[in-house]
N, C-alpha and C positions, 0 to 999 in steps of 0.2 A: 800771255798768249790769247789771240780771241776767240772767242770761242766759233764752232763752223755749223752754220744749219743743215742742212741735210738735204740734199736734190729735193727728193719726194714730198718732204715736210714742208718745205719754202714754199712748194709748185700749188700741196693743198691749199696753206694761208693765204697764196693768192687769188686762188681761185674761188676762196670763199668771198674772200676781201671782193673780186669782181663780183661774186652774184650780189654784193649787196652794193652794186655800181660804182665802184671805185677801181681804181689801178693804185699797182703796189709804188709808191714813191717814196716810203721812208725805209729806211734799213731793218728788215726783220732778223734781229740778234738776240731780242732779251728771252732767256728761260724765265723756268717760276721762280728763280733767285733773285733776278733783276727787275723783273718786275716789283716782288713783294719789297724790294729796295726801294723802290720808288713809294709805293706807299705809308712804309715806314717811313724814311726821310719825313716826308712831310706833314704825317702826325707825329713826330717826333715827340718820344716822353718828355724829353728835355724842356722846349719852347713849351708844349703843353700844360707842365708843371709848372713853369715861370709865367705862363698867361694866365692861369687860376687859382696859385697857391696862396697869394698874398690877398687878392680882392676873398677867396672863398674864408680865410681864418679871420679878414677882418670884420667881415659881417656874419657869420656865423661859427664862431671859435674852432674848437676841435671839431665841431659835430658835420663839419663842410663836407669833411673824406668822405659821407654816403651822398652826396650828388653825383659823386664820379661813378659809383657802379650803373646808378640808374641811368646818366647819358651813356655809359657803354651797352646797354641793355636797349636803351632806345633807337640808337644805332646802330645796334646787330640787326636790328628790325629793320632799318634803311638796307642793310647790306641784304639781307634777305633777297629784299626786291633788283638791287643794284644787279645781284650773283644772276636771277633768269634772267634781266635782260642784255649783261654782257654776255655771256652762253649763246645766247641766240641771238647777239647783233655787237660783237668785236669791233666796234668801233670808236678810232678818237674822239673827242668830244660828244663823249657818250651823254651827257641832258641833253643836246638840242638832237644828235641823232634818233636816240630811241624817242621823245614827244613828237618828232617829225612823222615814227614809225605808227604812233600810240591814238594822236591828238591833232595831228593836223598843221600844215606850214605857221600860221598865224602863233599860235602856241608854242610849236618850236622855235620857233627864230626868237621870241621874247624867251624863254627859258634860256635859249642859249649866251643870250644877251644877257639878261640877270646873273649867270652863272660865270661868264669869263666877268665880268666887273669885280664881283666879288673876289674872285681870284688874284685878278690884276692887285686890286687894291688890300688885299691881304700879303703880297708879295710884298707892297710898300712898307705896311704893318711889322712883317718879321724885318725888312732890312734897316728902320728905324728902329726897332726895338735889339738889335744887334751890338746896332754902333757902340752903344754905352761902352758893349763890354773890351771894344779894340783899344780905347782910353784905361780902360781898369786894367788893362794889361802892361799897360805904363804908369800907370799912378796917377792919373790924370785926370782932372775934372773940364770937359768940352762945354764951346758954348753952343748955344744952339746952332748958330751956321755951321759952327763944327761937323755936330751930328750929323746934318743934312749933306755935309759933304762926301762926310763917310760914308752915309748912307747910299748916296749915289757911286760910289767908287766901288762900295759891298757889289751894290745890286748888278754894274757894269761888266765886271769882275765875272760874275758868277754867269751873264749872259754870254761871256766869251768862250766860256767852259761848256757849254750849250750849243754852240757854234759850229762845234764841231764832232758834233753827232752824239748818237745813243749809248756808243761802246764808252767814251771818255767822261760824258756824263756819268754811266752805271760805275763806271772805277770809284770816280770821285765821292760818289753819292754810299755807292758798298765801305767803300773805307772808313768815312764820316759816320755811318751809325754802325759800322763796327766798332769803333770805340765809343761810341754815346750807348750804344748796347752795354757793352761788357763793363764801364763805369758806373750806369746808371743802378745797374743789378748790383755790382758789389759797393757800391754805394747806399743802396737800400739794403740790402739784408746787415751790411757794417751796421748801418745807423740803430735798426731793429736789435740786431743781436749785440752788440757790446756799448752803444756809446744813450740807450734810453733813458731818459731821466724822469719822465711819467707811467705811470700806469694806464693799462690802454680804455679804464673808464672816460680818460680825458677826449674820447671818441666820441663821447653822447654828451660831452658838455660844450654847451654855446658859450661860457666864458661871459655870460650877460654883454655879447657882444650885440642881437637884439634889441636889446629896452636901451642899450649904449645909442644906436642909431633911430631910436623913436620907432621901431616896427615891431611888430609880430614875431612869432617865432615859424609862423608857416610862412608868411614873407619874405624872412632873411632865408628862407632855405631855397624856396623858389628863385629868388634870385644867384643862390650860388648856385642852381640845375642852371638857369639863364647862361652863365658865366660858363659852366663845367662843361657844356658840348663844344666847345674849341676846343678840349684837347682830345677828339675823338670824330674828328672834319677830315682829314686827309686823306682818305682810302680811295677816292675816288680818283688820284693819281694812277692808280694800276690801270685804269681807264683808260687813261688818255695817253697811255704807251703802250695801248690793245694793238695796233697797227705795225707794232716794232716788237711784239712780241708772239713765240713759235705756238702755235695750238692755243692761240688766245681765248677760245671759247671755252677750254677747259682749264686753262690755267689760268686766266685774269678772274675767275669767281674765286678760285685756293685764294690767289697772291691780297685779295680783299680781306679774306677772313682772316690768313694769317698775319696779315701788317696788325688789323684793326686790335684781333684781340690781344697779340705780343704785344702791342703799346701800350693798353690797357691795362694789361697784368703788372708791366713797368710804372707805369703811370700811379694807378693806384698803391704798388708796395713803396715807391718815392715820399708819396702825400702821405701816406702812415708813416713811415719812417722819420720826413721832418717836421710831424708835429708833436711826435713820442719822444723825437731827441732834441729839441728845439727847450732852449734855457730859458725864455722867458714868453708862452703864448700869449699870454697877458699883456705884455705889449704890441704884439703886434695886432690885438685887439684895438687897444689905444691910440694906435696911428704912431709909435714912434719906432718898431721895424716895419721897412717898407720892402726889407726882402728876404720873410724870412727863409727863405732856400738856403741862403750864401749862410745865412747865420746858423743855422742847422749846423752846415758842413763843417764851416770853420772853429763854430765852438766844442765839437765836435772831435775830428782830425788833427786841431792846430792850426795853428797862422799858415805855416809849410805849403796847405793845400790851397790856400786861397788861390796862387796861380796855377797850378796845375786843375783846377776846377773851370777859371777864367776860358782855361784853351778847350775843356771840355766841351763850353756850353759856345763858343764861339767855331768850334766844331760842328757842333748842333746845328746851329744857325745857316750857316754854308750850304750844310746838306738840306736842309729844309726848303733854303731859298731858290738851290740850283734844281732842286725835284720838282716843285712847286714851280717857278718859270718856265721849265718844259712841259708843264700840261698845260700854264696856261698860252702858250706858243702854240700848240697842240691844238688847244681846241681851236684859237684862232684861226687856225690851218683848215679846220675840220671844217667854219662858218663858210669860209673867204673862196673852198674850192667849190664850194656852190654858188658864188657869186651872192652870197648874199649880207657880207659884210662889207662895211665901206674901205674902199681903195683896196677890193678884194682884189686884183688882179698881182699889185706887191704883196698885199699879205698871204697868199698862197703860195710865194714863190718857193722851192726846196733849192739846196745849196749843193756842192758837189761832193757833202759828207753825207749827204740824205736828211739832213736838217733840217727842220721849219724855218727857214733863217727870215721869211715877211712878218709869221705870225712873231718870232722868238724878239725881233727890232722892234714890230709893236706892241709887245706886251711891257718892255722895257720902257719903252719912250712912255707908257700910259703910267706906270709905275712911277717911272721916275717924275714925270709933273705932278705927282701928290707928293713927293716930298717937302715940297717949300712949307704945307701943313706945319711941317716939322718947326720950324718956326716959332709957333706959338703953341705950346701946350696942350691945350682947352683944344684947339681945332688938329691937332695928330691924336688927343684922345678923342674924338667922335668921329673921324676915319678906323679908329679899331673897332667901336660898339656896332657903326656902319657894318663892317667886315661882318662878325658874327650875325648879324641878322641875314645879309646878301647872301652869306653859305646858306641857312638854314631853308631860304625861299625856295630855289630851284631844289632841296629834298620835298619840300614839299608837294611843289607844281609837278614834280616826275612822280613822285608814289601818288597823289591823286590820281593822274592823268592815267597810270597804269592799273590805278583801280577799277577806275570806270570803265574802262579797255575792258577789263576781264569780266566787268559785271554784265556790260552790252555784247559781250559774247565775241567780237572785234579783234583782241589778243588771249591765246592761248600759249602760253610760254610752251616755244619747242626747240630750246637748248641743251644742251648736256646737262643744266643743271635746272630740276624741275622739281618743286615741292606739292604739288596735285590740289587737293583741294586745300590742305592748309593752307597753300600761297595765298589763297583771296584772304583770310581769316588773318596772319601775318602783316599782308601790303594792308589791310582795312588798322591792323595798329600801325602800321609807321605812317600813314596817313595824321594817324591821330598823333604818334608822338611828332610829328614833323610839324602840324599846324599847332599844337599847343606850346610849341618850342618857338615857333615864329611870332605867335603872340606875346611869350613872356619873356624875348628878349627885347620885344619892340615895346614894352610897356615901360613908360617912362618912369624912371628912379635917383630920386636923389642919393639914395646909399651906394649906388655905382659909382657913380661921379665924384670927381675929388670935393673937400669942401668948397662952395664959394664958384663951383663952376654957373658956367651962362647957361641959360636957359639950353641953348641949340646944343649942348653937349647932351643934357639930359635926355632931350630928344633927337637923339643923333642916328639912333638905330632906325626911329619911324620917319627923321626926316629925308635919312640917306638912301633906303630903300623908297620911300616916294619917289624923290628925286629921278635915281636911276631909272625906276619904273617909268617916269613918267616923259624923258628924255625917249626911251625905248618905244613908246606907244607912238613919241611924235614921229619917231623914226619912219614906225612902221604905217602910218597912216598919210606918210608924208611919200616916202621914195616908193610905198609898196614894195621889199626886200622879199615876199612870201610869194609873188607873182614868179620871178627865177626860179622859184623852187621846182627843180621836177620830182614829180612823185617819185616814191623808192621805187615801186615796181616796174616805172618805166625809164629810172636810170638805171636800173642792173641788166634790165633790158639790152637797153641801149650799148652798155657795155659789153655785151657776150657778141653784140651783130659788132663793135666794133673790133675785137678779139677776132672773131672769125675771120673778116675781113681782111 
């Protein structure tokens, strides 16, 4: 049954939605239920666990599981900031809107640019790293055109589920980490309570996994913090289905904290669990487990579970990629109704479900031309090192830009959600955790990298974010996209005279 907004309720969100110059064009159905779905989805314990468990145990032994508290910690800090500015400006593509509001056209349109690539291309990210598991479901070992195909069929797949609106997404998406929830938890406390084969000292031992890869020991850990804020990126999904959801100003700040920290709490009891129930950490020190997740489970459970695991995590996947393609559809939506993204006039168009269906085609079609990466190894691994560095920049460029806002006296958060003076004190660390997370993922490392990779993977984080950047500046020095821009105050304007009218 769907659920039904309320005359009154609908009438206020739109009329917020107008003062801040917009008209209502996408369907407002999500509660804080569907909403916090969506951001869960997409930090998904699951993908998050399988993006860091392996790289974090093999350069730093047991001792990896405290990266995870600190990027959840560092990223409460992003949400901090994240929470006053959706309260006080509910809207999709929430980095280029609020730097627009903050910083100025020039600075938004490049935030907003840096932050849907990253998206796009992390989209590609999870539906390559997917496919493995539709083969392991058959016993199957793919070749790489394979992958790429699945990949593409995954990703197509899941754009059609999108297609057709917010309500069919939120099902799809609510059911997928209703079971990766309720897996993941008795999955972790099983692991912990009956099937542990270590003592939990193996928590503070590196396993000489360190002096194994020629580093330090404050090295290899900073590189698993490097590593460990991918599983603690997605919250910013509640965002970008601010405009589809009821009393978003006060319920898109909840539906953040609670995706980010549930994940987290899952997230982290998972990484204790398989590296406490995990039969040989020492190898996968070694390089000869390359997943210990699976190996946890199975030596663990039994053989029994290996398929009923397969469906879990290809569950996971699903949900991540279809939540994850709707924000980044979304925020396209968000650029392209200002005119200020190319062939904005398609990619703004909505569907007759209330759809993004310009931005939801081009975020697909961007996605999917990075698959052929997939192709060759070495260049689909520096499309992911890419990804984590892309996310981390637009946290950055948004908590600077709103610091400074508040330090020049410019912005005063006046949302429902307001933390007074500590805010400045707060946004001045996630400033800090966001540019030290930006550096130390873009610092080139050979212990990230498989052995024997090319040079350009090692440097895949600082080349890709160049790149992007640097495409983006030509953009905008070229078409001037920031000239269309009209100020907020004179598009909300603008919209009440044409309301009236």
């Amino acid at each position: 049954m769907s659920q039904q907004t309320p005359v009154n309720e609908q009438r206020s969100d739109s009329e917020r939605l107008a003062a801040l110059g917009y008209r209502q064009e996408l369907r407002r159905s999500l509660g804080i239920l569907g909403n916090i779905a969506m951001g869960f989805a997409v930090v998904s314990p699951v993908v998050g666990l399988y993006a860091v468990a392996q790289v974090g145990m093999s350069i730093d032994g047991g001792a990896w599981i405290w990266a995870l508290p600190i990027c959840l910690l560092g990223q409460a800090l992003v949400v901090c900031v994240y929470s006053e500015l959706a309260s006080q400006w509910p809207l999709a593509g929430g980095a280029y809107q609020w730097t627009r509001r903050l910083a100025g056209p020039s600075f938004a349109w490049l935030s907003g640019w840096l932050w849907q690539f990253a998206v796009m291309f992390a989209n590609t990210t999870v539906a390559y790293l997917a496919s493995p598991w539709v083969f392991a479901l058959f016993g199957a070992t793919p070749a790489p055109a394979q992958l790429v195909l699945v990949s593409a069929a995954f990703t197509l797949g899941c754009a059609l589920v999108n297609a057709y609106g917010i309500n069919l997404l939120r099902w799809f998406v609510s059911l997928g980490i209703a079971a990766e929830a309720i897996a993941s938890v008795l999955v972790g406390v099983s692991l912990l309570l009956f099937f542990r084969k270590h003592g939990f000292s193996l928590l503070t031992d590196a396993l000489g996994a360190p002096a194994a890869t020629g580093s330090s020991a404050l090295m290899s850990f900073l590189a698993v913090v490097a590593v460990g804020g991918w599983a603690f990126i997605g919250f910013d999904a509640c965002v970008s289905t601010a405009e589809e959801t009821r009393n978003a100003g006060r319920q898109v700040p909840r539906a953040m904290w609670y995706a980010l920290l549930s994940v987290g709490a899952v997230v982290i009891l998972n990484a204790v669990g398989v590296a406490l129930a995990h039969p040989d950490p020492a190898a996968v020190v070694a390089g000869q487990d390359l997943d210990p997740v699976t190996t946890a489970v199975t030596s663990s459970f039994g053989d029994w579970s290996a398929k009923p695991f397969v469906v879990v995590v290809l569950v996971s996947f699903t949900a991540c990629l279809m939540a994850s393609q709707g924000g980044a559809a979304r925020g396209l939506y968000s650029l392209a109704r200002d005119g200020v993204f190319p062939c904005s006039a398609q990619v703004r168009k909505v569907n007759k479900h209330q759809a993004p269906i310009g931005g939801l085609v081009a975020a697909t079609l961007i996605s999917c031309a990075a698959l052929p990466l997939g192709l060759k190894s070495a260049a689909m691994g520096s499309l992911i090192t890419f990804g984590s560095a892309a996310t981390f920049l637009p946290f950055f460029l948004l908590t600077l830009a709103a610091l400074i806002a508040r330090l020049r006296g410019s912005w005063r958060p006046a949302g429902e959600v307001n933390y007074g003076r500590a805010g400045t004190a707060l946004n001045a660390l996630a400033v800090l955790w966001t540019g030290l997370e930006v550096v130390n993922i873009c610092w080139p490392r050979t212990i990230l990298a498989p052995a024997g990779a090319p040079w350009y993977q090692v440097w895949a984080a600082l080349l890709g974010v160049g790149t992007v950047s640097l495409v983006g500046l030509g953009y905008l020095l070229v078409r001037r996209p920031q000239r269309l821009m009209v100020p907020a105050d004179a598009a909300a304007a603008e919209e009440k005279t044409d309301q009236m009218a």
